[in-house]
Each structure stands twice: as C-alpha cells, then as structure tokens.
C-alpha positions in Angstrom: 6.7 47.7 -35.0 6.3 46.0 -31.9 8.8 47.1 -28.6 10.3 43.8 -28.1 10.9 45.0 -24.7 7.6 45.8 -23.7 5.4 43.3 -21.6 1.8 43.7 -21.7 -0.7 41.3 -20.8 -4.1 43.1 -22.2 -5.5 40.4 -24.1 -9.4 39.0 -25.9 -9.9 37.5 -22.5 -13.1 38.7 -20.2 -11.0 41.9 -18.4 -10.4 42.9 -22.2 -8.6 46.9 -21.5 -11.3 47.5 -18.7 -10.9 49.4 -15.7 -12.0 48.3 -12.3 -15.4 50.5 -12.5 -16.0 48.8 -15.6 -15.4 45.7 -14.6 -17.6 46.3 -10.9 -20.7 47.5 -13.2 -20.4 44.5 -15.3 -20.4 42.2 -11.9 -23.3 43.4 -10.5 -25.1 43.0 -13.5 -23.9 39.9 -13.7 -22.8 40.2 -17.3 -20.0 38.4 -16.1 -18.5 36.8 -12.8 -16.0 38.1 -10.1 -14.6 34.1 -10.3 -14.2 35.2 -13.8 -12.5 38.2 -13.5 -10.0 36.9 -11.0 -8.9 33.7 -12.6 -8.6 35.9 -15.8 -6.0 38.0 -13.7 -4.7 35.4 -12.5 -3.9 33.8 -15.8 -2.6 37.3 -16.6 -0.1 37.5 -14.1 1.3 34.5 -14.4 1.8 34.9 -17.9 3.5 38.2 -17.6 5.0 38.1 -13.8 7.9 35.9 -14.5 9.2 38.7 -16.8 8.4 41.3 -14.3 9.1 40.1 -11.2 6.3 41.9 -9.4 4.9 39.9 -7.1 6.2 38.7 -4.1 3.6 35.9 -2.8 0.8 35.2 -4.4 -2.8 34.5 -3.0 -4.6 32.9 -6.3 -6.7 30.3 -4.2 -7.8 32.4 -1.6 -8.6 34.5 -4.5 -11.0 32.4 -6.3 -12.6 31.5 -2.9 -13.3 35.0 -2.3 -14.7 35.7 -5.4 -17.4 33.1 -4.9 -18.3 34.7 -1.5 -19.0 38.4 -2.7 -20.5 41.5 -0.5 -22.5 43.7 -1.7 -19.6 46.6 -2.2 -18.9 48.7 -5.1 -15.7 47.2 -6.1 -16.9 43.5 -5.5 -14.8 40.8 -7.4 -12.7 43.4 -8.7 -8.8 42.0 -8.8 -6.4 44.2 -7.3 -2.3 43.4 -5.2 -1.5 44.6 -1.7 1.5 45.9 -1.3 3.8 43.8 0.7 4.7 46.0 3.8 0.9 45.8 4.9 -0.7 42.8 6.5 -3.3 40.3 4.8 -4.2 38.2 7.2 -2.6 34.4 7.0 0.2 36.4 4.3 3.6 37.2 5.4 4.8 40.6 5.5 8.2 40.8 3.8 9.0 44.4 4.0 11.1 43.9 0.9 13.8 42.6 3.3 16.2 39.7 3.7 16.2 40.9 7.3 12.3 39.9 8.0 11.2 36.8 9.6 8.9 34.9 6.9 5.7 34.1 8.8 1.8 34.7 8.3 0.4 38.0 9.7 -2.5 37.4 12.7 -4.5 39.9 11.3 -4.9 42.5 8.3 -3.8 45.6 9.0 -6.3 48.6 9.9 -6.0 49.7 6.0 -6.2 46.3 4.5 -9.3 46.0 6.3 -10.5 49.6 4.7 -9.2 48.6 1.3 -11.2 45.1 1.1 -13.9 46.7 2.7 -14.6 48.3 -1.1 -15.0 44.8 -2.3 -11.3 43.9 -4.2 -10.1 40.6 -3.9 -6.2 40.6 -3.7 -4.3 38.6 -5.8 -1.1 38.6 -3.9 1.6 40.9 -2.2 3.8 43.0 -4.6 7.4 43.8 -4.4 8.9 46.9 -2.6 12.8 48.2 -2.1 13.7 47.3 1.6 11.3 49.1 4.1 10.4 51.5 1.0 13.3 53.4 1.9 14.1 54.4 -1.9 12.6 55.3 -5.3 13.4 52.2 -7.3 12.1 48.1 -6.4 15.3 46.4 -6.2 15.8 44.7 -3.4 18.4 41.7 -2.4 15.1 39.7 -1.4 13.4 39.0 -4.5 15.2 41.2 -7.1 14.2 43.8 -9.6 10.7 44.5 -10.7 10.4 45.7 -14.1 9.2 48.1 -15.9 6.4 47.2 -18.7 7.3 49.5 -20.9 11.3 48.6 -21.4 12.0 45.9 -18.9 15.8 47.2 -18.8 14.1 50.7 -16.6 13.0 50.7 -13.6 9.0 51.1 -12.3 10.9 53.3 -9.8 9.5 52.9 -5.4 8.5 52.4 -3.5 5.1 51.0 -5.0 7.0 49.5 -8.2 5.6 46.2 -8.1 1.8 47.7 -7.7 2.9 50.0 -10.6 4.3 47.3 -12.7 0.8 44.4 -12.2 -1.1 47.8 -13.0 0.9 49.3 -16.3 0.9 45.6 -17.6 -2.8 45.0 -17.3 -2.6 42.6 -14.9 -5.4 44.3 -12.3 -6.8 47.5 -12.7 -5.6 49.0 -9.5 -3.2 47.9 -6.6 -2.3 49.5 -3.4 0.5 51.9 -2.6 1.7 54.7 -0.6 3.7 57.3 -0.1 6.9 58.6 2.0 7.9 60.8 -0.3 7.0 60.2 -3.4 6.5 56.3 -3.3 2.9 56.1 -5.3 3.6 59.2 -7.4 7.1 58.3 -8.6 6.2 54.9 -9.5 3.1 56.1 -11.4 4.7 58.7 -13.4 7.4 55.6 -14.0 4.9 53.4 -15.3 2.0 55.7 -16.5 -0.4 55.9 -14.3 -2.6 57.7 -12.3 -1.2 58.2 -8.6 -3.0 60.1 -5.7 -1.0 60.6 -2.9 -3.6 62.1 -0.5 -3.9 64.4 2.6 -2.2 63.4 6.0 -4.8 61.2 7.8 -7.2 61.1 4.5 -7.3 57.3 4.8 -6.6 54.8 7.2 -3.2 55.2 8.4 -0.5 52.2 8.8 0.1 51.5 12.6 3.8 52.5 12.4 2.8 56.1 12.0 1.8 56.7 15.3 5.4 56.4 16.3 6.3 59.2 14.3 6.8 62.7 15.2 5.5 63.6 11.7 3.6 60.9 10.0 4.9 61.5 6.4 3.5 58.3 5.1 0.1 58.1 3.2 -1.8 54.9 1.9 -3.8 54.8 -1.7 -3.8 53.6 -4.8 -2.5 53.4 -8.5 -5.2 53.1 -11.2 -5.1 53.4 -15.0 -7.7 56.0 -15.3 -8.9 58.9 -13.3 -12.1 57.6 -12.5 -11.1 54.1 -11.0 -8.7 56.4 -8.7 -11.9 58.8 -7.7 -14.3 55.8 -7.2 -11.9 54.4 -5.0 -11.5 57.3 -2.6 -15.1 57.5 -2.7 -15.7 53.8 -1.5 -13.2 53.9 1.3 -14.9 56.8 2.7 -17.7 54.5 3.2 -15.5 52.8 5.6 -14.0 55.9 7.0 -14.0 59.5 6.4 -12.2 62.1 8.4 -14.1 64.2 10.3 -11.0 66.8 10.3 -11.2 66.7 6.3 -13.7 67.7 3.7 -15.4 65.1 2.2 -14.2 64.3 -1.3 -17.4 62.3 -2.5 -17.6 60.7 -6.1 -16.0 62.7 -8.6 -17.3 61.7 -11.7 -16.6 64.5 -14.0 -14.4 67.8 -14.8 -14.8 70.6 -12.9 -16.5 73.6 -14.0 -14.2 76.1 -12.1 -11.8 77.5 -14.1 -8.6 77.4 -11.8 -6.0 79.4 -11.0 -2.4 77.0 -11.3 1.6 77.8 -10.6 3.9 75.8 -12.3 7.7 75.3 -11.9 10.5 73.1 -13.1 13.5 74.5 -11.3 14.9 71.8 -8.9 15.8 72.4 -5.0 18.8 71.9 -5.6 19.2 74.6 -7.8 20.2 72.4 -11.0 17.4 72.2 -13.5 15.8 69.2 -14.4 16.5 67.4 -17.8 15.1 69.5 -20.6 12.3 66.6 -22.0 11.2 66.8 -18.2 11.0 71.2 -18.5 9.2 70.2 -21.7 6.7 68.1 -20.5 6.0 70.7 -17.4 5.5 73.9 -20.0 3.1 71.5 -22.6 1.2 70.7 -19.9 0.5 74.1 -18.6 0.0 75.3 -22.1 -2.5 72.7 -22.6 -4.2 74.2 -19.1 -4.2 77.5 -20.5 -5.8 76.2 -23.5 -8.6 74.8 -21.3 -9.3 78.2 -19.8 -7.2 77.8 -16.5 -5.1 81.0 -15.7 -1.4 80.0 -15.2 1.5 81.2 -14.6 4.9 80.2 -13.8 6.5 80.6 -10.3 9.8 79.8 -8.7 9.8 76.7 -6.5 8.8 77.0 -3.0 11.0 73.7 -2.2 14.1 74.5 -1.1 17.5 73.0 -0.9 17.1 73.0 3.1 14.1 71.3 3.1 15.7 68.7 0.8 18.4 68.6 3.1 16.2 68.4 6.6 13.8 65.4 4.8 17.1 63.4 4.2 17.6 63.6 7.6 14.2 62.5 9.0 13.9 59.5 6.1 17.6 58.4 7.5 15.8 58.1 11.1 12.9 56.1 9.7 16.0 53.9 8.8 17.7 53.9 12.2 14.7 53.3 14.0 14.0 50.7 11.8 17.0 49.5 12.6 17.7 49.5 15.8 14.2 49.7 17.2 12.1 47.8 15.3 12.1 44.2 17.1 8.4 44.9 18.4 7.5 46.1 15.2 8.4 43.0 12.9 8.7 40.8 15.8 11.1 37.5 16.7 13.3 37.1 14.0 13.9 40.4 12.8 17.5 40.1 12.0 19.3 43.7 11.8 22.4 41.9 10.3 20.7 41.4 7.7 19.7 44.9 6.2 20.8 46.5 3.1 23.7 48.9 2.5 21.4 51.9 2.4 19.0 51.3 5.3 22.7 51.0 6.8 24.0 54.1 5.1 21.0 56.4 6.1 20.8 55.3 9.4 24.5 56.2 10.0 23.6 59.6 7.8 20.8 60.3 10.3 23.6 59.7 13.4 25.6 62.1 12.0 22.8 64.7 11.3 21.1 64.3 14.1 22.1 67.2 15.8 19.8 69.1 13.2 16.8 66.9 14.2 15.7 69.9 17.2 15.9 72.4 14.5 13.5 70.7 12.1 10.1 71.8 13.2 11.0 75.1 13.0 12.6 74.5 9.2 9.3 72.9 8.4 7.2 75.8 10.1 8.9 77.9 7.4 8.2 76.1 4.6 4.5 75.3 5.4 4.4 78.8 5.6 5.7 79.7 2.0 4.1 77.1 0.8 1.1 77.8 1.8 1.1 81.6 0.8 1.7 80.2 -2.4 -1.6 77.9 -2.6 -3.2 80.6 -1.2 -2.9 82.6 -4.6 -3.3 79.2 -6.7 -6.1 76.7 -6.5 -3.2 73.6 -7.9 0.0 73.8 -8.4 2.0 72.2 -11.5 5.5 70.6 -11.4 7.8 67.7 -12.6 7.1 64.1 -10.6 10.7 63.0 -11.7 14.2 65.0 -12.0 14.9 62.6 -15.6 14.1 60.1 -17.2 13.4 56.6 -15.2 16.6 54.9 -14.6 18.0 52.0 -15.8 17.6 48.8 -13.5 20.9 48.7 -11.4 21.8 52.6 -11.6 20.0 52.8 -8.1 20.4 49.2 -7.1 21.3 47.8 -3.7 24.7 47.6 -4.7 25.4 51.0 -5.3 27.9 52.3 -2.5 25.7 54.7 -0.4 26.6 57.9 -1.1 26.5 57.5 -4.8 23.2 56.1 -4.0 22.2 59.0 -1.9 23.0 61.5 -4.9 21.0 59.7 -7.6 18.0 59.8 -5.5 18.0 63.3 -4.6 18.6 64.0 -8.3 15.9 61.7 -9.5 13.2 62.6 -6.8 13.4 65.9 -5.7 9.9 67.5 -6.3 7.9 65.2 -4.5 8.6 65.1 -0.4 7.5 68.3 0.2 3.6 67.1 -0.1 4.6 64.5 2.7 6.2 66.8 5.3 3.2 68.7 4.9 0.4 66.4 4.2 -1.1 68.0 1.1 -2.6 66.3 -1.8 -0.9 65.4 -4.5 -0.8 63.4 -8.1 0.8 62.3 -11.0 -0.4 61.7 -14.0 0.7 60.7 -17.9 1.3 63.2 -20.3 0.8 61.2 -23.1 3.9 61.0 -24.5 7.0 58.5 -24.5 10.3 58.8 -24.8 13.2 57.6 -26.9 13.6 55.2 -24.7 10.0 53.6 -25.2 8.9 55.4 -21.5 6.0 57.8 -20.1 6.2 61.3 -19.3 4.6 62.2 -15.9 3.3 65.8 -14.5 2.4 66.3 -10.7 -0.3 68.6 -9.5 -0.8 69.5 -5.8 -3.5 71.2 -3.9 -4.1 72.6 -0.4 -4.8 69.9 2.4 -8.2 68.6 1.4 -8.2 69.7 -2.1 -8.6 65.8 -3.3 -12.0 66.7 -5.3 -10.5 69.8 -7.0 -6.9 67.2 -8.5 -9.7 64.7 -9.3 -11.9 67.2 -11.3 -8.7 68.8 -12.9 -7.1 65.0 -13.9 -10.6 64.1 -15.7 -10.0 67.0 -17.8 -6.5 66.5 -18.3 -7.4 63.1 -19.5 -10.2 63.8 -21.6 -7.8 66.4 -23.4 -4.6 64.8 -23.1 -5.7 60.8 -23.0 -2.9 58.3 -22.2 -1.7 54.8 -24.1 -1.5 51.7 -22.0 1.3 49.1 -22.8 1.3 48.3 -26.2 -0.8 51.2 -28.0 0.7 53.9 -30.3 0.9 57.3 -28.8 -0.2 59.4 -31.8 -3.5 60.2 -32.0 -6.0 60.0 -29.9 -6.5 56.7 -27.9 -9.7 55.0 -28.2 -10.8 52.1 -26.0 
C-alpha cells in the first residue's frame, strides 16, 4: 500500500534511481547528455518541490547553459543544490533569514568554487533554519522543508533542504555542512549517507577564520557510499591538505578487520529512546557478524561538554548578531532575527563568563576521546536522541528555552566530532519506523580516518542495503 505521505520523484525518466557516478560514466560515454540529465532534475524538482519546500531560489536556466558548456571533470553535468548560506556567484545568499538583504553574491565562495570544480551543475540554493543555528529547516523566511518520507516530520538541519532534493530523488547529491551535526542529522533524518569530515579536510567557508575554533565543516549528502567517496576524491583534485592524509578513491570494503566501540548512553545521562538503543546494538551485531571485534563502551561525551558547546554555538549567534554587518553586508537588519538566534545570543551573555574556561574543558575531552580511538579504529553511536520530530515541535515559534531542551535531547551525540574536528557519518540502517521514517547509525574515526568510514560504510551497505523513497524495506533492495 502506498504512504500517501511520502513524496518521491524517481520516475522512467533518463536519471531513472541512478546515482551521480552512474550518471557521470554514462555522460562521458555519451550514452546520454548532461542537458539531459539536468532538465530531467529539473522537471523533477518542480514536480515534487512545491510539496517539499526545499529550495529556496532556483537556477534552472543557468543550469541548462552550463550543461551545454561541460569540462572535462569527473562529475560533469551531474545535477546537484548548494546550500543557501554559501555564495554562487550572481545568486543571493539568504542565510535562511528574514534579517538578510536579498541581493546577488559578487563571487562564489572559495568552496563553491571547489565543489563546481568536480563538474556539478547546481540547480538552485536549498533551504536552511536561520544561520543554521538548529537541527530542523524551519525558518520564518520560506517555511518548513519537508521530509520525503512523511511530510508531517521534519528532514531535521541544518542541511534539510539538501537532504530533502536528495531523499526525494531529485539530484543525486547536494551540498551541506556541519556545526554540530548539520549534514549527519539531516541524513540520518532522511536516509542518507552523510560525511562530516576532518577540520580543514575541504575548503573551508570564509567565516571560519573568525573563529577561535572553526567547528564548521563543508561536504555533502549522497544516496550511496560511493557517490559520497568519489566526491571527496574529486575535490581533492582541487585541494588536498597537506596536514591530512590523503583519502584517495575508495571504491570498495576494506579488508582490515576493525576494532569498534559503541555506545548509546546520552550526555546527559538519560538514555536514548529504545528503537534508537535498538538500532545501535543491530548494528554492532551485524559488525560482529562481519568479523569486526566490538565492544560496547560508556560515552566519552559528557554532560559538560554538552553544556560548554551550547555556550560557544550561542556566541556564533551573538556575533552574528551584533557583529555581522561586514559579513552580510548593507542591509543586514538585526531586528529582524528569529527568537532563537535572539535566545542563544542572550544564553551566550549570560554564560560567557565560562568562555576562558573552555579550552581547557575541551583539552580534557580531546584527551579522553582520544585515548578512546586509540584502542578503537571507529567508533559506533546513535546520530539522533529519537525519532525525527514532527514539523513545528522545534519550529521558530517555540519559546526559547523549550526550544533549547528539544535540541539537546534530539542531538546530543553529534558536536563532539566538531569541537574536535574528527570524522564522522551517518548512515541508514535499513529500517523504518512506525511512523514511515529511517533509522540512522553514526560512526567516527580519528582525525584523517575518512578512507577507513568510507571502507566500513561500503560494507555496511553491501550487508545492510538501504530503500530510497518509495521501496519496501524487506528484503533485500535491488536497483
């Protein structure tokens, strides 16, 4: 019986269920044509986008143009979204914010220019919650994106409107990234594949040199493992870290058997809902059954480092804020901002006397968490604390401390990665809920462990392979 509430726009047309390597190879063959391919996504957006509410300006003739004027680069005519707090050139930059002047950027940003540098053609800019300052896409400035597998839940944030054209089968892949969670949490809300990478793995946004800890990493959410790998693989061609090892192309599982912790236990001491504890000890058993040795461990993330990242995300928000003119130029208007950009910049102003304190606190828990990968090659957790909300249980019009609580509840295993810059991703685990959504499992590595998630995800996938939108969950999935 079909899930009235589902939206998916796979369809007999030319990008069929393929993935963006599939659809590259078949390019460059010339099987078929990038125009092709993009005006198919186009057609598929705006078939599916008005009951989604994903994207946030589109880009459909520049498109088209673009894909008549191809360079030789791996991903070339693939279609793909831009998230809309990075520049495309001629595009506005919204920021997801009332608050925001509407006018065309000068110039890409530096990873806009890495990300088309692989050869994807953007269709458009997708929707974010203000400033991606929380883990669902509602904001006053275009409204909710929803989620493809029950439009009544959210695709969760702050990437939810990349995570939504992805899930549907609009494009293949879309760009995200992640504060604290803002490419995982949407992927595990939409059931994807999310890599949130090391600190400085990529190209970083120009904001982040104005932080004292850049906790915000750029990538990408994909449908399959491989469309994530190849991706990482073809910006490195633009740019690769000297500081990092190289990842390479990962094409297949890993040989290495591995040595994996997993946890469930929440920092804030209250366990996660038991279908989420479930999903967590399937998942390791099905790593066991693969050969890996695992074990479980208590969580190294604790309630003070909860606590201390609070603080610094509430002064992203002041200096956003109150300092943020230069940054999104004349017309910013601060009057405009939403309650909770408001509510954790006054929450940072109260805290702030904590703010000396933190490198210390974060000294700490680099060190215990880094005794603890010393014994494990990955480590195994939860994504989410329960099940994906329902739209307007974390809205905008939540009062701010109610709002504040649901977050930390829904999100609380995946900041620690960003204060310390590991790797980390989420993937499906196959299974929905009653509520028609995915389940979603995190793994994290040491700092420049990309190739050894990649390796473990393509067997995870191979044993545990995920529906898309509109297929049955039992049995195994066949494309």
């Amino acid at each position: 019986m079909e899930n009235s509430k589902q939206v998916s726009a796979f369809c007999d047309d030319i990008l069929a269920k393929m993935d963006a390597v599939e659809i590259s190879k078949r390019i460059a063959s010339g099987e078929i044509k990038a125009s092709e391919a993009v005006e198919a996504a186009i057609a598929r957006a705006k078939k599916v986008n008005p009951k989604l509410n994903a994207i946030v300006t589109d880009t459909f003739d520049e498109a088209m143009t673009n894909a008549r004027n191809l360079r030789n680069n791996f991903f070339r005519g693939v279609p793909a979204f831009i998230k809309d707090n990075d520049d495309i050139k001629g595009v506005p930059t919204l920021q997801g914010s009332r608050a925001v002047a509407s006018k065309p950027a000068k110039e890409s940003s530096a990873f806009v220019k890495q990300f088309l540098s692989t050869g994807l053609i953007p269709l458009g800019k997708t929707s974010l919650p203000e400033f991606g300052l929380t883990a669902t896409t509602e904001p006053l400035l275009s409204g909710p994106a929803r989620n493809p597998w029950n439009t009544g839940f959210s695709t969760g944030g702050s990437s939810g409107g990349s995570a939504a054209m992805v899930a549907a089968g609009v494009v293949p892949i879309a760009h995200g990234n992640d504060g604290g969670g803002s490419i995982r949490i949407p992927a595990a809300c939409c059931g994807l594949v999310g890599l949130k990478p090391s600190r400085d793995r990529l190209v970083n946004h120009e904001a982040a040199k104005f932080l004292p800890v850049n906790i915000v990493h750029q990538g990408v959410l994909t449908r399959t493992v491989r469309d994530t790998a190849y991706f990482f693989h073809a910006a490195e061609q633009y740019y690769k870290n000297p500081r990092l090892p190289e990842i390479g192309l990962v094409q297949h599982p890993g040989k290495k058997r591995l040595k994996i912790g997993f946890y469930t236990d929440c920092p804030y001491h209250k366990a996660c809902d038991l279908e989420i504890s479930q999903g967590v000890h399937s998942m390791a058993k099905t790593c066991e059954e693969l050969g890996h040795t695992v074990r479980e461990i208590t969580s190294p993330i604790t309630r003070q480092m909860g606590d201390d990242f609070i603080v610094y995300w509430g002064m992203l928000a002041f200096m956003i804020k109150w300092l943020s003119g230069p940054t999104f130029g004349k017309g910013f208007d601060r009057s405009k901002v939403e309650p909770l950009t408001t509510g954790l910049s006054r929450h940072f102003i109260k805290k702030s006397y904590r703010l000396p304190f933190m490198p210390f606190v974060m000294m700490r828990f680099a060190k215990l968490y880094n005794q603890i990968l010393g014994d494990y090659d990955a480590l195994l957790s939860p994504v989410l604390g329960h099940e994906q909300p329902e739209v307007g249980v974390m809205g905008p019009d939540v009062p701010f401390e109610l709002a504040l609580d649901r977050l930390e509840k829904f999100v609380p295993f995946t900041p620690a990665q960003n204060v310390l810059g590991t790797p980390a991703i989420s993937l499906p685990t196959g299974h929905l809920t009653a509520n028609g959504l995915p389940g979603a499992i995190q793994f994290a590595a040491a700092t420049g462990q990309e190739k050894t998630l990649l390796e473990l995800s393509y067997e995870i996938e191979e044993a545990r392979p995920w529906p898309f939108v509109g297929e049955k969950v039992s049995g195994r999935v066949s494309r």
